[in-house]
C-alpha positions as CSV (number, residue, x, y, z in Angstrom):
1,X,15.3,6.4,-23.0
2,X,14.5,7.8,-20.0
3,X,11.7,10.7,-19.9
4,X,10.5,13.2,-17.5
5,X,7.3,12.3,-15.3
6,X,4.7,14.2,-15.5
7,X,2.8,15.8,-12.7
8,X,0.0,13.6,-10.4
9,X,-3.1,14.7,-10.8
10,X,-4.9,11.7,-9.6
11,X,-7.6,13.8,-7.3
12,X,-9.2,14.8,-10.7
13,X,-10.8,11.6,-10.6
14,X,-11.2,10.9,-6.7
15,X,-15.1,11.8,-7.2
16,X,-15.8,8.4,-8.9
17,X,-15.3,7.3,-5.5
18,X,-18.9,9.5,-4.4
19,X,-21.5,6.6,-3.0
20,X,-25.2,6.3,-3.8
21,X,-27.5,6.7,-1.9
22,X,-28.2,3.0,-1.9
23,X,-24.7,0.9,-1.8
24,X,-23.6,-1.3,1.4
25,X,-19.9,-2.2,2.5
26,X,-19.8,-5.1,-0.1
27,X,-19.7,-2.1,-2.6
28,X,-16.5,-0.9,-0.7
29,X,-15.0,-3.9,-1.1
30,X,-13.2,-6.5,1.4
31,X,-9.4,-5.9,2.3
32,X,-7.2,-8.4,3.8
33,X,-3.9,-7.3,5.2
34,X,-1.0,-9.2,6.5
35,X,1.1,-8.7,8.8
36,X,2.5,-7.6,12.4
37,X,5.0,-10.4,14.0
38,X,6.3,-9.9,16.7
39,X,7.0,-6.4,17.9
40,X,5.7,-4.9,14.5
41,X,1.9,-5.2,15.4
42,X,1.8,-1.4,15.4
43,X,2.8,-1.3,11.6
44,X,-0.4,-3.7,10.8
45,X,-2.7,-1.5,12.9
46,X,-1.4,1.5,11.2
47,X,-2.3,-0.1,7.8
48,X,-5.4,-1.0,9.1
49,X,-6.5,2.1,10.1
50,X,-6.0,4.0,7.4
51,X,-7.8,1.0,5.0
52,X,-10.7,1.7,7.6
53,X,-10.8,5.3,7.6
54,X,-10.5,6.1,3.6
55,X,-13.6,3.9,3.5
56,X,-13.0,-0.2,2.6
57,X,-16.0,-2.2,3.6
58,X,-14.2,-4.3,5.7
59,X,-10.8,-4.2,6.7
60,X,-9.6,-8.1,8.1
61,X,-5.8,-8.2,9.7
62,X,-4.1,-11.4,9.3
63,X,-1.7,-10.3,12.3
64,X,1.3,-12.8,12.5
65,X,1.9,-12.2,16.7
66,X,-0.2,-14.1,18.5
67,X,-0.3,-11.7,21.7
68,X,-1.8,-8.8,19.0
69,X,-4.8,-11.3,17.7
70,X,-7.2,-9.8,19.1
71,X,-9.8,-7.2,19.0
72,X,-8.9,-3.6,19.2
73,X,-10.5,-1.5,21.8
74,X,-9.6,1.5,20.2
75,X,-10.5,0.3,16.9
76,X,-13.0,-2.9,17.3
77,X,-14.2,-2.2,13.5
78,X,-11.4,-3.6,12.1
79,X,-11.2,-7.7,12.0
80,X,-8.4,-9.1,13.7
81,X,-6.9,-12.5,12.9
82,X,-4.2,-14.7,14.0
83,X,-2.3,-15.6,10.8
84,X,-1.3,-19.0,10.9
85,X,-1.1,-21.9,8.2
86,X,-4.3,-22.6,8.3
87,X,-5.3,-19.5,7.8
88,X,-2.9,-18.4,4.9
89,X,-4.2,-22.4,3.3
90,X,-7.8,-20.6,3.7
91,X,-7.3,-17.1,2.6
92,X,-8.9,-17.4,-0.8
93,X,-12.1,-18.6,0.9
94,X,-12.5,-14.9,2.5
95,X,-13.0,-14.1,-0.7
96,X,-11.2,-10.6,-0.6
97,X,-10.9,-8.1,-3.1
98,X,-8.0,-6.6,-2.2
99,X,-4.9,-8.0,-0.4
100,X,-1.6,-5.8,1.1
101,X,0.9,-7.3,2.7
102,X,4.0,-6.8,4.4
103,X,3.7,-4.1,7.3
104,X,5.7,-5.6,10.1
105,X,5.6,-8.8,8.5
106,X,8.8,-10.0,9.3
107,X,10.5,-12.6,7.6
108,X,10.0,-15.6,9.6
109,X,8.8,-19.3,7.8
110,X,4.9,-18.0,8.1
111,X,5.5,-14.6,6.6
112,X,7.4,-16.3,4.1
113,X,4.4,-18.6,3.6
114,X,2.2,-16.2,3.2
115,X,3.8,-14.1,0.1
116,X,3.6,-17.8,-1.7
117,X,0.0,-17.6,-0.9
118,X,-0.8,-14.4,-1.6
119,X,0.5,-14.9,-5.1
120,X,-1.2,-17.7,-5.7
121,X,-4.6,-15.5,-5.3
122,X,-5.5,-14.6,-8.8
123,X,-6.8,-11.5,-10.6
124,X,-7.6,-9.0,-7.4
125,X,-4.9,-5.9,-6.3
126,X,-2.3,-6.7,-4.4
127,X,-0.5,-4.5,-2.6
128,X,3.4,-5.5,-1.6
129,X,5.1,-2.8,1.1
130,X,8.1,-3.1,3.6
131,X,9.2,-6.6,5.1
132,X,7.5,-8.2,1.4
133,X,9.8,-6.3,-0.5
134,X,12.7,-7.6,1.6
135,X,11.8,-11.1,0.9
136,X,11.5,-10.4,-2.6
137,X,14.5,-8.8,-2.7
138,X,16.8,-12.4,-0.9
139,X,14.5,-15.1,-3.3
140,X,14.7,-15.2,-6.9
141,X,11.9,-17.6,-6.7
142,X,9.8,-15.0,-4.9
143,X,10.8,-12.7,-7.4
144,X,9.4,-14.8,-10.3
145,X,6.4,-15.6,-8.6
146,X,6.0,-12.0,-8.7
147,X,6.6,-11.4,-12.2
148,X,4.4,-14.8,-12.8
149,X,1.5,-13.0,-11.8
150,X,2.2,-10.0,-13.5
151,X,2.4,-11.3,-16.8
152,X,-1.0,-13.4,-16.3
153,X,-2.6,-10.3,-14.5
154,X,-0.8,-7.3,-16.2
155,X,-1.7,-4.0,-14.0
156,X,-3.0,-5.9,-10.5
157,X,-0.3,-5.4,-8.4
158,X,1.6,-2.5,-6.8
159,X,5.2,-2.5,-4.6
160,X,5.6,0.4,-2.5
161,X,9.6,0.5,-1.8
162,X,10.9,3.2,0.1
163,X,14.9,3.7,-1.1
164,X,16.6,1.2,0.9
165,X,13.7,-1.7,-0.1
166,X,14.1,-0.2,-3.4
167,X,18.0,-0.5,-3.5
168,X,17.7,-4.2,-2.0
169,X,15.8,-4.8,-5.0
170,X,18.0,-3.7,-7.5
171,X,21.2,-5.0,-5.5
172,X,22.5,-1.4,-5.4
173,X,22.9,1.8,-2.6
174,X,20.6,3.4,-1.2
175,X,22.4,6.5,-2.0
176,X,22.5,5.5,-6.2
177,X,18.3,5.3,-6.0
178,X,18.7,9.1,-4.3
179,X,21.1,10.2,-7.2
180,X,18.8,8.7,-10.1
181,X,15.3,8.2,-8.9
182,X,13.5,8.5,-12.0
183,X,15.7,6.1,-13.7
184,X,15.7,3.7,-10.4
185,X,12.0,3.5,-10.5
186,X,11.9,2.5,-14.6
187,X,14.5,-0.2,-13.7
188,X,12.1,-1.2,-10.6
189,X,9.1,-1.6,-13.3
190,X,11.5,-3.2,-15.6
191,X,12.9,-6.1,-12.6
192,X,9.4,-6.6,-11.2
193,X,6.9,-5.4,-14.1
194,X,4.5,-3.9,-11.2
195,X,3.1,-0.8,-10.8
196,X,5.8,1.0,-8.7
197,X,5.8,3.6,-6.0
198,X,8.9,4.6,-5.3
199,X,8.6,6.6,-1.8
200,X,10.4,9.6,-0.3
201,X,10.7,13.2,-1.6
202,X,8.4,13.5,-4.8
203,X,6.9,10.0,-4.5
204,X,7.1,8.7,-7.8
205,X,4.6,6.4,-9.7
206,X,5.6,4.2,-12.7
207,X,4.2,1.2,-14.3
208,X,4.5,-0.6,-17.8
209,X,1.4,0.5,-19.3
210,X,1.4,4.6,-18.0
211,X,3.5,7.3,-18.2
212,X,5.5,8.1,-15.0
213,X,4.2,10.9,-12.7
214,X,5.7,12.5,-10.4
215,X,3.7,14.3,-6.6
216,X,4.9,17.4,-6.0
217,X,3.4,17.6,-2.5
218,X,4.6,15.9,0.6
219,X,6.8,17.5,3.0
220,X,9.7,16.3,5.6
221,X,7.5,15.6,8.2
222,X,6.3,12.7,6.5
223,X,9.7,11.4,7.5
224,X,8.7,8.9,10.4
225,X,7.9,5.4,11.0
226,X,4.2,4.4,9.6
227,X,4.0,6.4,7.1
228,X,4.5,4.1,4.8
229,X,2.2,1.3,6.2
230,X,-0.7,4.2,6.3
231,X,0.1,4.2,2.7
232,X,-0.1,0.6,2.3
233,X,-3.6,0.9,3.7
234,X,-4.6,3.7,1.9
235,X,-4.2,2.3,-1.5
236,X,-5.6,-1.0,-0.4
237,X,-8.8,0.9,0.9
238,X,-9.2,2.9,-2.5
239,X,-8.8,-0.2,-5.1
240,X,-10.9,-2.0,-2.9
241,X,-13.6,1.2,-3.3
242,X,-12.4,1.2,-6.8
243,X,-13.8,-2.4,-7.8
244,X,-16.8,-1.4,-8.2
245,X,-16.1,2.7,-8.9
246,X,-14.6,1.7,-11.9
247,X,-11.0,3.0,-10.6
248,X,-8.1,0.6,-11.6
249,X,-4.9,-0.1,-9.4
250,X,-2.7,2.7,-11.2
251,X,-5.4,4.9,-10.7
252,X,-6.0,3.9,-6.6
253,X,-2.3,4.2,-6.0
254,X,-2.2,7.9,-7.4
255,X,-5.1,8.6,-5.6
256,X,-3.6,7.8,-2.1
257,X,0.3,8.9,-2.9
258,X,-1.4,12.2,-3.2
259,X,-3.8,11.9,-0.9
260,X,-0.9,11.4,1.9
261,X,1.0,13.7,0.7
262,X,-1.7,16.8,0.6
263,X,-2.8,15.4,3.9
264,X,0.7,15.9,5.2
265,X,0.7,19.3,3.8
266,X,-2.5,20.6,5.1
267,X,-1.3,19.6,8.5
268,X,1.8,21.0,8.6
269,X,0.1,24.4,7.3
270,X,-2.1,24.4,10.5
271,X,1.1,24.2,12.4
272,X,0.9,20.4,13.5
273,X,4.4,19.2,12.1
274,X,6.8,19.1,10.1
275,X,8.5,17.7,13.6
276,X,6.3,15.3,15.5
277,X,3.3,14.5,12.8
278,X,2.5,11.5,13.2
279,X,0.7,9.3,10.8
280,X,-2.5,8.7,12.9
281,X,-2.7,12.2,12.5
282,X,-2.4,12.3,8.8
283,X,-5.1,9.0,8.4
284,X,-8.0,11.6,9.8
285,X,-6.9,14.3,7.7
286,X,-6.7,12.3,4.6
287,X,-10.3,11.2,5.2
288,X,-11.0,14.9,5.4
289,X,-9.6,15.8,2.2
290,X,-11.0,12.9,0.2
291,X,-14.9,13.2,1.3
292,X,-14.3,16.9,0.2
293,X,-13.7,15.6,-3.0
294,X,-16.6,14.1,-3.6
C-alpha cells in the first residue's frame, strides 16, 4: 500500500550541526568523491565545491581525467587526485568517512572499478549519483553488490536518481516515474533497499526504515546541469559533519534536499533566476542559509 509522504522538515534539526568552540576539521569529517573523466571534470568540481562550502573537513577528488588532476586555482582547498588503480586499490587507507561517487564518472573500465571498490568500503555513507546509477542500472552484479551492503550496513547508503537514472533502474520511461513518483520511489527502495532521493519537482525521500517525505520547495530554475552533483556534495559534506553531530544518513540527505531547494528559492526571490541560476550560485547561498541555522 502506497501512502502519502509527509512534509520535509529536516532544517528542524540542522542546529546539531552548530561547532564548539574547540573542534578541528577531523570533527567535520573526511570526504572522498569520485569522479570527472573526461570532459565531465566540471561535474566533480561542482560536487566538490559544494562538499567544501557546507563545511566537510576535507574534501579529496578522486578525478578520473588525467588533464583535470590537479590543483584548482580557484579552489586550491579542495584535494585533487588522479584516480587510477592504484589509487581505487588504496582508497580505504585515506581513511574517509564519507564517500560519493559518480559525478561525471563515466563508465569506462576505471569508473567501473571504482563502484566495486567503493562497495567494498564497509560501514561509512556512501553517496551513489548520476553516471553510478547508470552502471548500476546495465550490471546485475553491481546491483547486488549494492544490496550486499545494504543488508550488512542497513541505512549507510543513499542513490540520488534524477527520472531518467531512476527509470534505467527500474527498466521503465521516464515518463511512467513522472506519472507515479511516489510509487516509483517505493519500488526504487524496494529494487535497491537504499535510502532514495528521487530528484525533480518535489524531491522526494524514501528509505526502508522512514516514512517518505516529500520538499515542497525547489523551483524550475533548478532545472540545469550541476545541480544534481551540488547535491551530491552537499549530502556528502553534511553526513560527513554528521559523524560526529550525531546526524544519521536519512537525516543528512533531508537536510541538503532542502537545503538546495530553499537555497534555490531565496535566490530566485532576489531576482537571480528562475532562468540562468546557476548552481555555483546556489552552493554560496546554501552555506548562507545553513550557518543561519545554527
Amino acid at each position: 500500500m502506497i501512502h502519502s509522504p509527509t512534509k520535509l522538515n529536516a532544517l528542524l534539526i540542522a542546529s546539531r550541526l552548530k561547532r564548539s568552540p574547540a573542534e578541528h576539521k577531523g570533527d567535520a569529517g573526511k570526504v572522498v568523491l569520485i569522479g570527472g573523466a573526461t570532459g565531465m571534470a566540471g561535474a566533480l568540481l561542482l560536487a566538490g565545491n559544494a562538499c567544501m562550502h557546507l563545511g566537510a573537513g576535507w574534501t579529496i577528488l578522486e578525478m578520473l581525467d588525467p588533464s583535470s588532476a590537479h590543483a584548482c586555482i580557484d579552489h586550491p582547498e579542495l584535494m585533487i587526485r588522479l584516480a587510477n588503480l592504484e589509487a581505487m586499490n588504496g582508497l580505504h587507507n585515506i581513511k574517509p568517512d564519507v564517500i560519493a561517487i559518480g559525478p561525471g564518472l563515466g563508465n569506462s573500465a576505471l569508473a567501473l572499478r571504482s563502484l566495486e571498490k567503493v562497495f567494498d568500503i564497509p560501514s561509512i555513507p556512501l553517496i551513489i549519483d548520476a553516471d553510478a546509477l547508470n552502471l548500476i542500472a546495465s550490471s546485475k552484479d553491481l546491483l547486488k553488490a549494492l544490496q550486499n551492503r545494504n543488508q550488512q550496513f542497513p541505512g549507510l547508503t543513499v542513490i540520488t536518481p534524477h527520472p531518467g537514472e531512476a527509470a534505467k533502474l527500474l527498466k521503465i520511461s521516464g515518463a511512467d516515474i513522472q506519472s507515479n513518483r511516489l510509487a516509483c520511489v517505493e519500488k526504487l527502495v524496494e529494487l535497491t533497499r537504499s535510502i532514495v532521493v528521487l530528484k525533480g519537482q518535489h524531491t522526494l525521500i524514501a528509505s526502508p526504515e522512514y516514512p517518505t517525505a516529500q520538499c515542497e520547495d525547489g523551483n524550475p530554475g533548478m532545472g540545469t546541469g550541476g545541480m544534481g552533483d551540488i547535491l551530491t556534495g552537499s549530502i556528502a559534506a553534511i553526513a560527513a559533519q554528521g559523524v560526529r553531530h550525531h546526524l544519521n544518513l536519512w537525516e543528512s540527505s533531508g537536510i541538503a534536499v532542502q537545503l538546495h531547494a530553499l537555497a534555490a528559492d531565496n535566490l530566485v526571490s532576489k531576482g537571480v533566476g528562475p532562468i540562468g541560476l546557476t548552481p555555483s550560485e546556489t552552493i554560496l547561498e546554501m552555506r548562507s542559509l545553513l550557518n543561519k541555522l545554527l
